[in-house]
N, CA, C and O atoms as a GROMACS GRO file, in nm:
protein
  204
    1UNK      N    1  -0.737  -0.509   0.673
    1UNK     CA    2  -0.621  -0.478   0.751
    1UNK      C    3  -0.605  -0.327   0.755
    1UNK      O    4  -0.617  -0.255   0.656
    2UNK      N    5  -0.575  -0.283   0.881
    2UNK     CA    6  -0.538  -0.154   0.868
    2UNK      C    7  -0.382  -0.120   0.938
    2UNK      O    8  -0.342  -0.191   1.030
    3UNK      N    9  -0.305  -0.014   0.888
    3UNK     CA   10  -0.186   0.026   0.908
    3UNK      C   11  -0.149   0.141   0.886
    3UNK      O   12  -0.194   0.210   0.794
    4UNK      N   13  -0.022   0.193   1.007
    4UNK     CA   14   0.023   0.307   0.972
    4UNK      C   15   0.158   0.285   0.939
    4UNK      O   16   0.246   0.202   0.957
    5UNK      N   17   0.134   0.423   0.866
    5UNK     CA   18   0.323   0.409   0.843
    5UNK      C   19   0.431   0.425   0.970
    5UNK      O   20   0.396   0.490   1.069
    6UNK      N   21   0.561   0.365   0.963
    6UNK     CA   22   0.690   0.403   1.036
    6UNK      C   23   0.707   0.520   1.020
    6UNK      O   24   0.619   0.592   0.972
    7UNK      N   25   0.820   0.563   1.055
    7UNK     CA   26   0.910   0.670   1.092
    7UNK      C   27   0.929   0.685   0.908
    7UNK      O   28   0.921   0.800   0.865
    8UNK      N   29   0.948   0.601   0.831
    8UNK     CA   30   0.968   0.651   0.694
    8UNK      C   31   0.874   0.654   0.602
    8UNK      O   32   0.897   0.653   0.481
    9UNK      N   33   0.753   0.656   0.660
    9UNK     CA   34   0.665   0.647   0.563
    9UNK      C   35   0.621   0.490   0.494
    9UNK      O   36   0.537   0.460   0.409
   10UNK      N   37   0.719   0.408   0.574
   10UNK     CA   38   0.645   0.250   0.548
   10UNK      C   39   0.578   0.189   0.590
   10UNK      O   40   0.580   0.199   0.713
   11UNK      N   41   0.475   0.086   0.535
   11UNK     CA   42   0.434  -0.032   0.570
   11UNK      C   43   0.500  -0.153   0.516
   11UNK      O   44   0.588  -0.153   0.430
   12UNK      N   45   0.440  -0.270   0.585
   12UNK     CA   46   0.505  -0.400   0.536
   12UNK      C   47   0.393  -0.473   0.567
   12UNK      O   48   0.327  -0.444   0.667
   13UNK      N   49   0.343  -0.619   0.449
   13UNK     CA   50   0.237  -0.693   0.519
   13UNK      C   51   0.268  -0.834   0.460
   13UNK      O   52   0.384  -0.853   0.423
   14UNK      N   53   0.169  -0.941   0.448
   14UNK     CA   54   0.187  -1.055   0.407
   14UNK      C   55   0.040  -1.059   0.392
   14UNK      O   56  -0.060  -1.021   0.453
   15UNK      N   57   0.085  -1.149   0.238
   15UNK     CA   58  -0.094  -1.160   0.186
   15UNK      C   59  -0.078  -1.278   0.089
   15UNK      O   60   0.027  -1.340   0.078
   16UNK      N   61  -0.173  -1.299   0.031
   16UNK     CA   62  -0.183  -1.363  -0.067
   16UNK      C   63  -0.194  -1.329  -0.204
   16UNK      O   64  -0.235  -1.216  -0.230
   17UNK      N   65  -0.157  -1.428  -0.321
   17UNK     CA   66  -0.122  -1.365  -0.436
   17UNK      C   67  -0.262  -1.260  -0.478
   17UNK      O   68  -0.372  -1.256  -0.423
   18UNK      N   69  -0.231  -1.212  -0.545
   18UNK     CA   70  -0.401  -1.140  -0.627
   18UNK      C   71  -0.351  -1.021  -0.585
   18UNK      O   72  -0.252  -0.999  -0.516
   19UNK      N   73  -0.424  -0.951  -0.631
   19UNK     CA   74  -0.530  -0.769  -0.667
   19UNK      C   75  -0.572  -0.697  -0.549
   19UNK      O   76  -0.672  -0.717  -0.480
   20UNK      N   77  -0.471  -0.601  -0.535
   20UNK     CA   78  -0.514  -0.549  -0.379
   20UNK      C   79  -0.547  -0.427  -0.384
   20UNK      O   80  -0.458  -0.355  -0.429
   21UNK      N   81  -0.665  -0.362  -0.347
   21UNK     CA   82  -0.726  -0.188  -0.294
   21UNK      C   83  -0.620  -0.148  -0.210
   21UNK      O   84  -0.601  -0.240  -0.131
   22UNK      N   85  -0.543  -0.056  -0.188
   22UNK     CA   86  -0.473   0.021  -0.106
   22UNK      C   87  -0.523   0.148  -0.099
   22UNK      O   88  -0.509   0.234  -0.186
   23UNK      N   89  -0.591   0.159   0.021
   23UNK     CA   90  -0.617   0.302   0.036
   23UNK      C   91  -0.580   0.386   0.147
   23UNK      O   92  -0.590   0.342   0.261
   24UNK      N   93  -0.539   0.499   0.125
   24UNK     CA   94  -0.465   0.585   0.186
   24UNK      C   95  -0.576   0.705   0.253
   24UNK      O   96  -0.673   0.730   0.182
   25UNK      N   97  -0.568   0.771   0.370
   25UNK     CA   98  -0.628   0.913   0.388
   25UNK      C   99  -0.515   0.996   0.380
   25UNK      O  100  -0.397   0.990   0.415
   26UNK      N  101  -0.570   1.055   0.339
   26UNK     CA  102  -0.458   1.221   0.304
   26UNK      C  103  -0.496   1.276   0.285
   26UNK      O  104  -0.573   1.278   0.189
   27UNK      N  105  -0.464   1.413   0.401
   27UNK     CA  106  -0.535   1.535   0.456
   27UNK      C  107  -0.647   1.528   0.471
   27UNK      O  108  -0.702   1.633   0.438
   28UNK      N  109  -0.771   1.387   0.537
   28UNK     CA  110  -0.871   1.353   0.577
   28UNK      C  111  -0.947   1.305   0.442
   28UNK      O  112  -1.059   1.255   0.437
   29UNK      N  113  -0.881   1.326   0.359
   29UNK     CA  114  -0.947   1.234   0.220
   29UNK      C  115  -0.866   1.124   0.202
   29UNK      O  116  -0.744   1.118   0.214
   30UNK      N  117  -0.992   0.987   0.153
   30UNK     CA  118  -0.999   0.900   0.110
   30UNK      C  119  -0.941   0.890  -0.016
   30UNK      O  120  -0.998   0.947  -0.109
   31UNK      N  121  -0.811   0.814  -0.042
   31UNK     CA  122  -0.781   0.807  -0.203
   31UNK      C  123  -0.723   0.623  -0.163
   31UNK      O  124  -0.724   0.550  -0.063
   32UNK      N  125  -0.680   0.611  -0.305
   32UNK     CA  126  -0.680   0.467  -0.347
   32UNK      C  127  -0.601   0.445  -0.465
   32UNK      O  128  -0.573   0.524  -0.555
   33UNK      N  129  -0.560   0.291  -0.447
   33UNK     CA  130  -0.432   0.207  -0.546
   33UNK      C  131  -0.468   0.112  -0.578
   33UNK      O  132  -0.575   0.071  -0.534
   34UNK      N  133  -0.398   0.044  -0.662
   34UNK     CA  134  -0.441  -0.075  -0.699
   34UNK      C  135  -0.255  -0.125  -0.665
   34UNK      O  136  -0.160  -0.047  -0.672
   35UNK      N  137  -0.249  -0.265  -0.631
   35UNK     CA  138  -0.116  -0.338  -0.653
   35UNK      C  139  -0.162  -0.490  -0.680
   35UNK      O  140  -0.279  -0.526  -0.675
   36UNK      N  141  -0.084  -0.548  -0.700
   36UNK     CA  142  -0.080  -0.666  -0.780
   36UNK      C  143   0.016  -0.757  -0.696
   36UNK      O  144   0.129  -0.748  -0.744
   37UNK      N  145   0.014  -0.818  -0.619
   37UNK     CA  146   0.085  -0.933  -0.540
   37UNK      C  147   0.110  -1.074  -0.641
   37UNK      O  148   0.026  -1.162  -0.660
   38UNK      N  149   0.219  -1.070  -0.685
   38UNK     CA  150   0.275  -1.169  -0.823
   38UNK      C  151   0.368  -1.275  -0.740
   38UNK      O  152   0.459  -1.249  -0.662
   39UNK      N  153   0.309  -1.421  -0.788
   39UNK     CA  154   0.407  -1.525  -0.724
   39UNK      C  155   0.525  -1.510  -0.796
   39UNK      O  156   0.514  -1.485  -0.916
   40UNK      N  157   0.712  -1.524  -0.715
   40UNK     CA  158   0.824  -1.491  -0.768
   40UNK      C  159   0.875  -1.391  -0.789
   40UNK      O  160   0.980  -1.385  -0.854
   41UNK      N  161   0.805  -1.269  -0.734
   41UNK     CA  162   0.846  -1.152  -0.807
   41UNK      C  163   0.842  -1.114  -0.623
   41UNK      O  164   0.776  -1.170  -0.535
   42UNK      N  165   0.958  -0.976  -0.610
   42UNK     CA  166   0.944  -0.901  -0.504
   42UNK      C  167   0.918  -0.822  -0.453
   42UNK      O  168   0.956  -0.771  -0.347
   43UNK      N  169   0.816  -0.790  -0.555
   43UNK     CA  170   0.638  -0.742  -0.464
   43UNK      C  171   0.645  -0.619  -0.398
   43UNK      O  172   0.563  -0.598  -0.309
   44UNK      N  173   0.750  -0.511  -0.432
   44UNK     CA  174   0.776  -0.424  -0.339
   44UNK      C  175   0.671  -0.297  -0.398
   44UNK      O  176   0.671  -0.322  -0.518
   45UNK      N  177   0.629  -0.238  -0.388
   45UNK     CA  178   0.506  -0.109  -0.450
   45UNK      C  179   0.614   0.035  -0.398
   45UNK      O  180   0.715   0.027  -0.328
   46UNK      N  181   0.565   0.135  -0.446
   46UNK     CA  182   0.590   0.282  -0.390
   46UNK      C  183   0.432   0.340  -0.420
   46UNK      O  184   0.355   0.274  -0.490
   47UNK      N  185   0.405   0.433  -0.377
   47UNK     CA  186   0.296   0.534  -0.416
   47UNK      C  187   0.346   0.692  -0.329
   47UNK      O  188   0.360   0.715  -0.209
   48UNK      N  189   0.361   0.766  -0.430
   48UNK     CA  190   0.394   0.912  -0.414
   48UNK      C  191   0.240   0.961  -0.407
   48UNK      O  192   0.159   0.962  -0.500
   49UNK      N  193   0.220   1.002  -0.268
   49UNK     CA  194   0.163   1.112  -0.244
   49UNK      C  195   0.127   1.248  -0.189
   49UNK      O  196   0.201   1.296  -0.103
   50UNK      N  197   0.019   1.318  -0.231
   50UNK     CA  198   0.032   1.493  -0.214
   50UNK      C  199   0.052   1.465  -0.014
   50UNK      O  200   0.054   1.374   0.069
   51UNK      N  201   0.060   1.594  -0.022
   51UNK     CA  202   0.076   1.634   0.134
   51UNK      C  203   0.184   1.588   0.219
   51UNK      O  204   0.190   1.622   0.338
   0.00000   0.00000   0.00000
């Protein structure tokens, strides 16, 4: 899946439970996350990044 952010810097998606790569370009570099999609829980992430 690919996505950009809104006007605030968000995304929103729907997935399934498990272990997800999130990767970001910033300032034409490739960087990366890990999140965790947990049944019951509300799943919301942040990631602060440069630029």
């Amino acid at each position: 899946m690919e996505a950009e952010t809104d006007e605030n810097g968000e995304i929103a998606f729907r997935g399934f439970y498990g272990r997800y790569r999130v990767e970001f370009k910033v300032d034409g570099e490739l960087r990366s996350r890990e999140a965790h999609l947990k049944r019951g829980e509300r799943n919301v992430w942040s990631f602060n990044l440069p630029g």
